[in-house]
ChimeraX commands (.cxc) that place a marker at each C-alpha (Angstrom):
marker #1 position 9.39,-263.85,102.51 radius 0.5
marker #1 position 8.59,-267.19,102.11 radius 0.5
marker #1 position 5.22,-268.23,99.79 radius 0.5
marker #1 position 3.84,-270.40,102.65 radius 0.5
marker #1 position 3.77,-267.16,105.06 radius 0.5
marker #1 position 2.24,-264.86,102.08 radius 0.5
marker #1 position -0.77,-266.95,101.64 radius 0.5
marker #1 position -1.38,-267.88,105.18 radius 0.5
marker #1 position -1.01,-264.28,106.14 radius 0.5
marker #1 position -3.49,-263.76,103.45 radius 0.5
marker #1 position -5.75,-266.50,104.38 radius 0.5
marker #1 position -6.24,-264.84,107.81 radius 0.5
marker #1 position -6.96,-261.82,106.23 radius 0.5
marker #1 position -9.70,-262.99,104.35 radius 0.5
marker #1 position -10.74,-264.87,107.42 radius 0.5
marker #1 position -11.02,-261.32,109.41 radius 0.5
marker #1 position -12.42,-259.35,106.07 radius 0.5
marker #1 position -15.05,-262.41,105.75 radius 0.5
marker #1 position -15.78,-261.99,109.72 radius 0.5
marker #1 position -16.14,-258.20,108.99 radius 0.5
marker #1 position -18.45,-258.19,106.84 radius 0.5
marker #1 position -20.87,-260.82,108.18 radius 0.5
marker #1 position -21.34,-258.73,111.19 radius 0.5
marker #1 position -22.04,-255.82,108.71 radius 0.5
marker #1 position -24.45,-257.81,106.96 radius 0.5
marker #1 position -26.19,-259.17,110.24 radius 0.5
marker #1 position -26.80,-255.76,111.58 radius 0.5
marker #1 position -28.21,-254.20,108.47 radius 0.5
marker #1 position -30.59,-256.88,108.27 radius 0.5
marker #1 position -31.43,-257.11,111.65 radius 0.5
marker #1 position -32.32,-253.33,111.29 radius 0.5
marker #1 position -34.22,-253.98,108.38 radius 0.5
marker #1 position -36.38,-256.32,109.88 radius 0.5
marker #1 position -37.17,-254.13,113.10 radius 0.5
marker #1 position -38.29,-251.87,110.77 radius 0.5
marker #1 position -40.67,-254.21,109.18 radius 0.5
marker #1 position -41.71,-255.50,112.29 radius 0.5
marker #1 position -42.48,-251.89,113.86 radius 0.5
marker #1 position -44.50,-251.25,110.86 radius 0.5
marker #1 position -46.54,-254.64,111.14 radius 0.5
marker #1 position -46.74,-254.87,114.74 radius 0.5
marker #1 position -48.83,-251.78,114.76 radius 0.5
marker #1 position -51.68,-253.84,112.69 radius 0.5
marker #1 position -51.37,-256.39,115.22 radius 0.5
marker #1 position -50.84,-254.97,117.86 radius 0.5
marker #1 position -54.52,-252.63,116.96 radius 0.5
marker #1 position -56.11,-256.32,116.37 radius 0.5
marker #1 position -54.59,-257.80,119.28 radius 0.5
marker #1 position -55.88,-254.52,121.59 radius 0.5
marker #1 position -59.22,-254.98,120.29 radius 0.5
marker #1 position -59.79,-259.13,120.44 radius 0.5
marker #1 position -58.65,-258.56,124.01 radius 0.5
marker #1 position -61.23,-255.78,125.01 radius 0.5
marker #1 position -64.10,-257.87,123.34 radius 0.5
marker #1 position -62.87,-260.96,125.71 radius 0.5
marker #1 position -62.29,-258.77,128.68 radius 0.5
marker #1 position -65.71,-257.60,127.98 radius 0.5
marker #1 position -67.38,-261.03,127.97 radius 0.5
marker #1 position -65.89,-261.78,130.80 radius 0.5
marker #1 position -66.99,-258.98,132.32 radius 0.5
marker #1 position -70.45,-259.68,131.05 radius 0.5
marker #1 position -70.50,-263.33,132.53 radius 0.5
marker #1 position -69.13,-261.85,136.02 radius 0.5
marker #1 position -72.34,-259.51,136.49 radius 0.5
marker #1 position -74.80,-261.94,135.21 radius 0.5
marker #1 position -73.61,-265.00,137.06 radius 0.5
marker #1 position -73.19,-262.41,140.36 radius 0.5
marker #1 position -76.82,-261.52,139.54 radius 0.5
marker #1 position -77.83,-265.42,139.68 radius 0.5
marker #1 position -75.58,-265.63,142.92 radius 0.5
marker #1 position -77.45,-262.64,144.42 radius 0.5
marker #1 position -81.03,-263.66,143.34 radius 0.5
marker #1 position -80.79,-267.20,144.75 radius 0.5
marker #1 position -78.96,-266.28,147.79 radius 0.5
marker #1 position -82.53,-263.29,148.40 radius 0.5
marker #1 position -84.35,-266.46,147.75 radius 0.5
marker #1 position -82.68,-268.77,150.37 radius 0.5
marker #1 position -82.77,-265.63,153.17 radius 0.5
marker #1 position -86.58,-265.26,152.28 radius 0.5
marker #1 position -87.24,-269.18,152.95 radius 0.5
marker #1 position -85.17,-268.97,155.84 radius 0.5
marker #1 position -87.29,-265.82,157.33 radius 0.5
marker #1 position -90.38,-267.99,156.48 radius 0.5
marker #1 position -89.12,-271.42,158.02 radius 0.5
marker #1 position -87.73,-269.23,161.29 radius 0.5
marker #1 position -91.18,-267.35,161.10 radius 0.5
marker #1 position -93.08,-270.95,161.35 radius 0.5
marker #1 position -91.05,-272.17,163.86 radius 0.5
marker #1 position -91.18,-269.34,166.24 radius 0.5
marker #1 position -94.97,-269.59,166.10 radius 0.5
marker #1 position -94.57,-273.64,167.25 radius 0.5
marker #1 position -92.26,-272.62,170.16 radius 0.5
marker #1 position -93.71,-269.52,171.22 radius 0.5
marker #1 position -96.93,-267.51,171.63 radius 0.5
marker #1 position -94.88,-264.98,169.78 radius 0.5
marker #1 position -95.21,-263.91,166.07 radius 0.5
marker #1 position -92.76,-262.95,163.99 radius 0.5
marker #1 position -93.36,-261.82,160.36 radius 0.5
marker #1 position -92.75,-263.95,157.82 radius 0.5
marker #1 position -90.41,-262.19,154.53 radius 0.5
marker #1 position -91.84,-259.64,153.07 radius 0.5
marker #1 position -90.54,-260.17,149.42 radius 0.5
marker #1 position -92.49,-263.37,147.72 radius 0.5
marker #1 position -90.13,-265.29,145.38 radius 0.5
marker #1 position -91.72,-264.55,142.24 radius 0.5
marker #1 position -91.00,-260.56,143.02 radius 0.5
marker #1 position -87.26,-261.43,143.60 radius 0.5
marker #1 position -86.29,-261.35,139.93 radius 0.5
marker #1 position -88.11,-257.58,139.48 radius 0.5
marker #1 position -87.14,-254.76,141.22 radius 0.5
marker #1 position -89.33,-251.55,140.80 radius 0.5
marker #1 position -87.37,-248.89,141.21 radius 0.5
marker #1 position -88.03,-245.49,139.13 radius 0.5
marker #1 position -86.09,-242.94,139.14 radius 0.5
marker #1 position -85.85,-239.07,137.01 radius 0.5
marker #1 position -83.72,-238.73,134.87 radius 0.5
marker #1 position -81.79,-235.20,135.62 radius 0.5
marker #1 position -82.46,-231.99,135.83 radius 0.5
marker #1 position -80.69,-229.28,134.08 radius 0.5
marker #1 position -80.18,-226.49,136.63 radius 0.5
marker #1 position -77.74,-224.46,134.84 radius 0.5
marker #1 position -78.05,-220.97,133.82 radius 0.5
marker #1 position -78.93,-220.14,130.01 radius 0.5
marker #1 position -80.55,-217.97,128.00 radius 0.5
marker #1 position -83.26,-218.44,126.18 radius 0.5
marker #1 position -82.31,-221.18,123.34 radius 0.5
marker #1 position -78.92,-221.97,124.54 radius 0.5
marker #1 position -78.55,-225.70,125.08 radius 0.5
marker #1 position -77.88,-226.82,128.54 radius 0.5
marker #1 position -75.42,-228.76,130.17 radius 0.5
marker #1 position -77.38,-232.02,129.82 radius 0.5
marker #1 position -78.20,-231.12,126.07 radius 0.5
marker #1 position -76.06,-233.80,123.53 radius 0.5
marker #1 position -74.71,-230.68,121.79 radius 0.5
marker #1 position -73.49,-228.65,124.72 radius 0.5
marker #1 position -69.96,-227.49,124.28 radius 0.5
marker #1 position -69.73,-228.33,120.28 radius 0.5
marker #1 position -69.54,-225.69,117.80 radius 0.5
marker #1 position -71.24,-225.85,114.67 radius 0.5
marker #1 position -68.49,-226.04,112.19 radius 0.5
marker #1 position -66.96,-228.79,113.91 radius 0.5
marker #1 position -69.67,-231.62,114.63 radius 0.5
marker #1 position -69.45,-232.50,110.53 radius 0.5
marker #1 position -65.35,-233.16,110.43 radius 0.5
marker #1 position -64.98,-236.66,111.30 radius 0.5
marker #1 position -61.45,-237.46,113.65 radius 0.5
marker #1 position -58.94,-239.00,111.49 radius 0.5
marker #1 position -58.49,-242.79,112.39 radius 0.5
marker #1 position -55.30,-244.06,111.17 radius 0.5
marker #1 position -54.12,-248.37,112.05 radius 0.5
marker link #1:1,2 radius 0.2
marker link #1:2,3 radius 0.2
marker link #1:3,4 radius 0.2
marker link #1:4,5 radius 0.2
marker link #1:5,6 radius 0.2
marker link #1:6,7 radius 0.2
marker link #1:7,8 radius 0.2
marker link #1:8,9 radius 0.2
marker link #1:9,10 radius 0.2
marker link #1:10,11 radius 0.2
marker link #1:11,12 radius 0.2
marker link #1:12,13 radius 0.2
marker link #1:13,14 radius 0.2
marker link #1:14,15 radius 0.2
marker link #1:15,16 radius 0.2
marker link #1:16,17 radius 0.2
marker link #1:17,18 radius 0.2
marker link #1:18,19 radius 0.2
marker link #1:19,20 radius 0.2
marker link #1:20,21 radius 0.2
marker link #1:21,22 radius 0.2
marker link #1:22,23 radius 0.2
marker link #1:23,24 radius 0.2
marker link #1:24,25 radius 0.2
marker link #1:25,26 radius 0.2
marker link #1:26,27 radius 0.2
marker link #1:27,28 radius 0.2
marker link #1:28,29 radius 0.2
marker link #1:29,30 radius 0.2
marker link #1:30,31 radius 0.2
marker link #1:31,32 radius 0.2
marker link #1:32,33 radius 0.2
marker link #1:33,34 radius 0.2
marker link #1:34,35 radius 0.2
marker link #1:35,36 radius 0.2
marker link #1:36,37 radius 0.2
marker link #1:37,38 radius 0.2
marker link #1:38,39 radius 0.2
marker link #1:39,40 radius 0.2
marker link #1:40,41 radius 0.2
marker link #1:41,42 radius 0.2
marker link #1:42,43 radius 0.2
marker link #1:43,44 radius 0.2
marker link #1:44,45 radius 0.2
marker link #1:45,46 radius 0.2
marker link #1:46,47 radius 0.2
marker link #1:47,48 radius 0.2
marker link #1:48,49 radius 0.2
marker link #1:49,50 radius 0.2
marker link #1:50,51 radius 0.2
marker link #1:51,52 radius 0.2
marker link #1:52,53 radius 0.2
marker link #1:53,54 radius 0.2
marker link #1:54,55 radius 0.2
marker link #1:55,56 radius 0.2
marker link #1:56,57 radius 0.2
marker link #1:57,58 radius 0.2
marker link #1:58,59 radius 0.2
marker link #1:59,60 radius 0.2
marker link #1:60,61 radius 0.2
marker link #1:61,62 radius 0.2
marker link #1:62,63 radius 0.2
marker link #1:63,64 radius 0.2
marker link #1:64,65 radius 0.2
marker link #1:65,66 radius 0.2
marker link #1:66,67 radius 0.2
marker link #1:67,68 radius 0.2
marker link #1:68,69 radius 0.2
marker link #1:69,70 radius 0.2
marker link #1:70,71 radius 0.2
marker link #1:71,72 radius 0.2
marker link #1:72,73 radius 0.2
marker link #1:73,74 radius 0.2
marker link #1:74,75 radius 0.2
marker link #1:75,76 radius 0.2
marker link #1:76,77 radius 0.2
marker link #1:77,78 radius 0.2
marker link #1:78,79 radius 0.2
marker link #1:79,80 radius 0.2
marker link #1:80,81 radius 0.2
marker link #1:81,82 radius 0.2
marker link #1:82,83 radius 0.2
marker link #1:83,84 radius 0.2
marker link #1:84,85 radius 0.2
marker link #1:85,86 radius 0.2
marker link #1:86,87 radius 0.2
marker link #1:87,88 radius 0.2
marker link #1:88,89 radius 0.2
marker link #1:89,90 radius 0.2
marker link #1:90,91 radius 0.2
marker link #1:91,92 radius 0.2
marker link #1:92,93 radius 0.2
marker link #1:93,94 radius 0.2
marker link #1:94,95 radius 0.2
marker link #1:95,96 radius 0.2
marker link #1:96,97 radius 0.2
marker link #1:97,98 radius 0.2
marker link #1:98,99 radius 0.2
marker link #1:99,100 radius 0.2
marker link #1:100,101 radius 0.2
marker link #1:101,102 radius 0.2
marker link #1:102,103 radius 0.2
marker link #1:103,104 radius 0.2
marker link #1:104,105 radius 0.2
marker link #1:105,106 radius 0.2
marker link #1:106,107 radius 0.2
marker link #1:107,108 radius 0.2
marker link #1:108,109 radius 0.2
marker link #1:109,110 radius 0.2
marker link #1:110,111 radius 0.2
marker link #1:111,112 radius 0.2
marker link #1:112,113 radius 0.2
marker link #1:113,114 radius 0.2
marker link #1:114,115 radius 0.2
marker link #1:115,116 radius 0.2
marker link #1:116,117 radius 0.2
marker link #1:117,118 radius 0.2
marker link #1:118,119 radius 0.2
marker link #1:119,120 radius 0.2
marker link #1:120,121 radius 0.2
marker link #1:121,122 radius 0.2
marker link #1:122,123 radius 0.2
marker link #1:123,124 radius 0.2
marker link #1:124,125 radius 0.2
marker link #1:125,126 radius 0.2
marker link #1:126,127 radius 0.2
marker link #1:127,128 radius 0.2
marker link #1:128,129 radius 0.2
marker link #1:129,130 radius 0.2
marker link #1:130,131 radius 0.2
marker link #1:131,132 radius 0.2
marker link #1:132,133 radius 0.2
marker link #1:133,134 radius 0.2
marker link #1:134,135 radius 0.2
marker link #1:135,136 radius 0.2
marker link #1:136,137 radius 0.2
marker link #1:137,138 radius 0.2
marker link #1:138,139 radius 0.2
marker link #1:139,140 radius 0.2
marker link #1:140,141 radius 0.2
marker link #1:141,142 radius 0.2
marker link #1:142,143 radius 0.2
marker link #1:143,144 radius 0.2
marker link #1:144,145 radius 0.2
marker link #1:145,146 radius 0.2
marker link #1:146,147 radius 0.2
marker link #1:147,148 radius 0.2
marker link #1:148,149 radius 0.2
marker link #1:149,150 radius 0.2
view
């Protein structure tokens, strides 16, 4: 055997061995670092979860307020049109037709009261009811506090 062909055969085996063991080293790390990220990315991910409910919930907020201003003026509008078609009808016509029974200022308040519920449930004589804030708790357990991990 000639010494050219010895060291290139052994140049392309270090070529595969180096190969080899790069892909070796690439997977191990890339495992490693999964692992790390799983870890982290529960943190985040619990940070993430809860800056997203709090915007959610804003938005949320705005949508029933701004609905509430939508509904409010639109009451307003159908009471001035009731009014304006109640005027009119009078000009045209020996007929009378009411004018709106809501004024503007009593838009904005509602007055609506309403009981808060009953308990109808059968008990005896110092046993909570259903509506009671302790109903369905036992003693030993409303100290332990649940376990809250991140």
């Amino acid at each position: 055997m000639n010494l050219e062909e010895f060291n290139i055969i052994i140049f392309i085996t270090g070529i595969i061995i180096g190969c080899v063991a790069t892909l070796a080293l690439k997977s191990y790390s890339a495992k490693n670092n999964s692992k790390k990220a799983d870890s982290s990315s529960n943190i985040i991910t619990m940070k993430s979860l809860q800056q997203e409910l709090d915007s959610k919930q804003v938005i949320i907020d705005n949508f029933f307020t701004d609905s509430n201003e939508q509904l409010m003026s639109v009451e307003k509008r159908l009471a001035d049109l009731r009014n304006s078609l109640a005027d009119n009808a009078s000009q045209l016509s020996n007929i009378k037709v009411e004018k709106s029974t809501t004024n503007n200022a009593d838009t904005t308040e509602e007055h609506t009261f309403t009981e808060p519920p009953r308990d109808y449930a059968l008990k005896k004589d110092k046993e909570p009811g259903m509506l009671s804030e302790t109903f369905g708790f036992d003693e030993r357990n409303i100290d332990i506090e649940p376990k809250r991990t991140i």
